[in-house]
C-alpha positions as CSV (number, residue, x, y, z in Angstrom):
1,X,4.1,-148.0,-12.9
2,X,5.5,-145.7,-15.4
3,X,7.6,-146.9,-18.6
4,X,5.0,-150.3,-18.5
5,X,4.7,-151.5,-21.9
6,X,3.5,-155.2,-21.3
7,X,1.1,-157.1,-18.7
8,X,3.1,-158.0,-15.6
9,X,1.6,-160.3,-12.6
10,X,-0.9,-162.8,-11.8
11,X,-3.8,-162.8,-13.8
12,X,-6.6,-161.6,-12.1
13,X,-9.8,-164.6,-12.1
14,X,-11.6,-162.7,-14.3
15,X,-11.5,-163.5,-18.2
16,X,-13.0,-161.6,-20.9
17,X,-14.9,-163.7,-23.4
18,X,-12.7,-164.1,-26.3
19,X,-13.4,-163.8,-30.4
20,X,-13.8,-167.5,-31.5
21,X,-15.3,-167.0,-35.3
22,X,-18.4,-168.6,-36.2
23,X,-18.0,-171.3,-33.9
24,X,-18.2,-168.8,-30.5
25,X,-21.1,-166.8,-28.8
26,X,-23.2,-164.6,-31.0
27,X,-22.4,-160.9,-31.0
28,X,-25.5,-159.9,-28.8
29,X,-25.0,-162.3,-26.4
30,X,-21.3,-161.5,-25.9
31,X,-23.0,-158.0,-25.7
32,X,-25.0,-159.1,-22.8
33,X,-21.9,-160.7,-20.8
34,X,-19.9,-157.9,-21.0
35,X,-22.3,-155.6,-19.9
36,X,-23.6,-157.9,-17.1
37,X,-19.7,-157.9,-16.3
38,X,-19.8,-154.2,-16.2
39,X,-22.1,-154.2,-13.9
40,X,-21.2,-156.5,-11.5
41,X,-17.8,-154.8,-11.5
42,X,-19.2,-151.6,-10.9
43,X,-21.8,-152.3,-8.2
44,X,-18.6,-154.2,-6.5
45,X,-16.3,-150.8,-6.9
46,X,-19.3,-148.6,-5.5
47,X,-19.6,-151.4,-2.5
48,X,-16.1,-152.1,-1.8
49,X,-15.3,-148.3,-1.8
50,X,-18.3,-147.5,0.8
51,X,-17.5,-150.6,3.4
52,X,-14.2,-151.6,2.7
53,X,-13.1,-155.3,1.2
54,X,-13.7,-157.2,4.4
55,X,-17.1,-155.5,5.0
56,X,-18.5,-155.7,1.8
57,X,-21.8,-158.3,0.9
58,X,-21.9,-160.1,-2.1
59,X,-25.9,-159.7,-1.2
60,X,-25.7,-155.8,-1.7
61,X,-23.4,-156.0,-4.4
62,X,-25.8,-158.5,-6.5
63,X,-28.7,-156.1,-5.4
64,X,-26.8,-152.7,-6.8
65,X,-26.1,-154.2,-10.3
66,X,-29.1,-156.4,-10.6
67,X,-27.8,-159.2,-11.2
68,X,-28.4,-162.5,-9.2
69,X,-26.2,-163.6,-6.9
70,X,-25.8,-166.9,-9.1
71,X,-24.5,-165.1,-11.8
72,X,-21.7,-163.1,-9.9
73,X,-20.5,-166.9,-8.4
74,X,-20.6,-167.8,-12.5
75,X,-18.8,-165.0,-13.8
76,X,-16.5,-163.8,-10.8
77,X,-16.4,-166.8,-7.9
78,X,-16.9,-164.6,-5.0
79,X,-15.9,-161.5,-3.7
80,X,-12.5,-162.2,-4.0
81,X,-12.7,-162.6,-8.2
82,X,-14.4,-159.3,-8.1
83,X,-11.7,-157.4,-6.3
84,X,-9.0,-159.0,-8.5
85,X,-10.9,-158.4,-11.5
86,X,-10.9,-154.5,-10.6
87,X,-7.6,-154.8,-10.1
88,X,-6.3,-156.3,-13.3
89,X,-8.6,-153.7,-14.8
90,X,-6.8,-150.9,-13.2
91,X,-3.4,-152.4,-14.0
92,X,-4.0,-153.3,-17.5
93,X,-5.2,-149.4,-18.3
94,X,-2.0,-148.0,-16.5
95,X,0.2,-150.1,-19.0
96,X,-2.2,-149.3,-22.1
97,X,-2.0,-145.2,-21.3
98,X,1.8,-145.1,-20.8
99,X,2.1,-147.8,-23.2
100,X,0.9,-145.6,-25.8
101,X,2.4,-142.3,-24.3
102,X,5.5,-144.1,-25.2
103,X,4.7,-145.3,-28.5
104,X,4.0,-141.8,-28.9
105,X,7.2,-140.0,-27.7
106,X,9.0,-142.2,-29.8
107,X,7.3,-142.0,-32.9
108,X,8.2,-138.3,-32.9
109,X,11.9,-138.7,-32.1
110,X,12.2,-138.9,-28.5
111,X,15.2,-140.9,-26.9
112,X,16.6,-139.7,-24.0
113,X,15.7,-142.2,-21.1
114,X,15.2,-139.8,-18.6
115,X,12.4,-138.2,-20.9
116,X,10.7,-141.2,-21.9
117,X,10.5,-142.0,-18.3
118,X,9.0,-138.8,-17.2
119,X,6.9,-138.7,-19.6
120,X,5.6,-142.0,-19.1
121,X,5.4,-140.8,-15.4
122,X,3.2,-138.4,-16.2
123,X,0.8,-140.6,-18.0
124,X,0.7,-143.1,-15.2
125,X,-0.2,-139.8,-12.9
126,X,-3.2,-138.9,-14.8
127,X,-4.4,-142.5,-15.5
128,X,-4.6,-142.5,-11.1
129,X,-6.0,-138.8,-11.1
130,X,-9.0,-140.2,-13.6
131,X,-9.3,-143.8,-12.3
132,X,-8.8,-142.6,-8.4
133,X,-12.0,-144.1,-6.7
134,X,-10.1,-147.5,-7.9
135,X,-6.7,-146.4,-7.6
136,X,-7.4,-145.4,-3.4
137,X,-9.2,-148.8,-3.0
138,X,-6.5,-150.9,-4.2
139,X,-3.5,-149.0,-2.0
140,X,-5.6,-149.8,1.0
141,X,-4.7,-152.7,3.2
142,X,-8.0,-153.9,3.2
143,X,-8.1,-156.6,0.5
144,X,-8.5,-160.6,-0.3
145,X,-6.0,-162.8,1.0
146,X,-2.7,-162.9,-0.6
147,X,-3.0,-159.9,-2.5
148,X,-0.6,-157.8,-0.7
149,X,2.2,-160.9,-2.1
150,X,0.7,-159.9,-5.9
151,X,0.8,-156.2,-5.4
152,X,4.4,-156.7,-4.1
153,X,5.1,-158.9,-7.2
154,X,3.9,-156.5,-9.6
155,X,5.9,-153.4,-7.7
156,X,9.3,-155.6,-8.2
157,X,8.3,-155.8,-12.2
158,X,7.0,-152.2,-12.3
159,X,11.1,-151.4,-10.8
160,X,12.8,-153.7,-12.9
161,X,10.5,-151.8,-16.1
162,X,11.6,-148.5,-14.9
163,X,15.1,-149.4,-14.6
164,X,15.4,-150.9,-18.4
165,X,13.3,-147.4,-19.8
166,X,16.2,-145.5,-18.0
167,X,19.0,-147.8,-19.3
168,X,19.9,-148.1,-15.7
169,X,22.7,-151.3,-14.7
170,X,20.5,-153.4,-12.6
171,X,23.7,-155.0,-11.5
172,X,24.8,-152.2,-9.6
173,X,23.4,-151.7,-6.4
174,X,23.3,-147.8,-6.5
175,X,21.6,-147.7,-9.9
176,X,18.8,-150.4,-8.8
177,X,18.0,-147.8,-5.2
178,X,17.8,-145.0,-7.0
179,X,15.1,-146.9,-9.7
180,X,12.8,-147.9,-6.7
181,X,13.6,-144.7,-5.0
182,X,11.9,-143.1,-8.1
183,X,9.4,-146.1,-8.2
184,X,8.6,-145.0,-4.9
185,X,7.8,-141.3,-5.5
186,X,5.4,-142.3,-8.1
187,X,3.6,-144.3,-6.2
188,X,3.3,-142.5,-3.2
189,X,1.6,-139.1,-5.6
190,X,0.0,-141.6,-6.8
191,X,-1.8,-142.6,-3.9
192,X,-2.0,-138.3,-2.9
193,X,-4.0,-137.6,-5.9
194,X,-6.7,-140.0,-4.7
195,X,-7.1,-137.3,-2.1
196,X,-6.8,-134.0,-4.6
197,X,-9.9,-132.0,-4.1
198,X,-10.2,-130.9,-7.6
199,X,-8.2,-131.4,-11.0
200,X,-6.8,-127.5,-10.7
201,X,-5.0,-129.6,-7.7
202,X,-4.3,-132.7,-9.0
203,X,-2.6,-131.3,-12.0
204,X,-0.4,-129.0,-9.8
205,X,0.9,-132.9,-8.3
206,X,1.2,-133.9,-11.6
207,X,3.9,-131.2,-12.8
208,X,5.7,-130.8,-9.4
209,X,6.2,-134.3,-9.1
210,X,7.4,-134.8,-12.8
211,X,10.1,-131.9,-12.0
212,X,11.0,-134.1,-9.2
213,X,11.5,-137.0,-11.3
214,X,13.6,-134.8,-14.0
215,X,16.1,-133.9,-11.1
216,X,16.2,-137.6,-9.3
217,X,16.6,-139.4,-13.0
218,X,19.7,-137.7,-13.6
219,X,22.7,-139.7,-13.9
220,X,25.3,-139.3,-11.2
221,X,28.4,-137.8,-11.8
């Protein structure tokens, strides 16, 4: 998920309460929703985490942020809008960090391809070290129906991302293999930091697999 620079996929059910002038809600009240958002979102990540999707209660989840189990159906629809919600959340602050991280590689006179990628790489490494409790829940196969088809619809963008940062021919079969090869690798540290004892560990990952990338990036021949 490295080299992201714009949304990609389905948007998730949730949806921020937008600016509307004078004619929307009033600042504290927008105050209230988001925070009431918050934590509904965060009593559902605690939840989800401890018993898994399929287990979870939308009962116990109501009960840990406080909020009535109305108000979750209002703002979320179910268990399922709260699991999507987390993960557009998750998705949109990978593509923010590396978005940036790119923005700022550039701005100080980076091009090579292979070191934007990495670099991006790196930033989408430590956005799952910090974000791991969601990161680990959202690489389990325990989730709502149908979301395996939009994690698998947002990996094909994430590859087709990575191959235009590396200026890699997408016509050519080798050069799109050795994009989701790389894809791949990411991912898979990705998931193995959610297991890193400590960030002494984690940043070890980090580096070793960011020399791994340097090596697989490089052009043939």
């Amino acid at each position: 998920m490295s080299g992201i620079v714009e949304p990609a996929g389905a948007e998730a059910a949730r949806q921020l309460p937008e600016e509307q002038g004078s004619m929307g809600p009033s600042e504290g009240h927008a105050g209230q929703d988001r925070s009431l958002r918050r934590a509904l979102l965060d009593a559902a990540l605690a939840v989800f985490a401890e018993r898994g999707y399929t287990e979870a209660g939308l009962t116990e989840i109501a009960a840990r942020s406080g909020i009535q189990v109305g108000s979750l159906f209002q703002h979320y629809g179910g268990k399922r809008g709260l699991y999507l919600a987390l993960w557009e959340e998750f998705r949109e602050e990978q593509e923010r960090r590396t978005a940036a991280t790119l923005t700022a590689e550039r701005a100080r006179g980076v091009d090579d391809p292979v070191a934007l990628f990495v670099a991006g790489s790196r930033a989408y490494l430590e956005g799952a070290w910090d974000n791991r409790r969601l990161g680990t829940l959202l690489v389990e196969d325990d989730g709502p129906a149908g979301f395996d088809a939009l994690r698998r619809q947002w990996d094909r963008a994430w590859v087709r991302r990575n191959a235009r940062l590396l200026e890699v021919d997408e016509r050519r079969r080798a050069g799109r293999v050795r994009v989701s090869v790389l894809t791949t690798v990411i991912g898979g540290a990705a998931r193995e930091l959610g297991d890193c004892g400590d960030e002494t560990e984690a940043r070890e990952i980090v580096d070793e697999v960011c020399g791994i990338l340097i090596h697989l990036s490089a052009p043939p021949g």
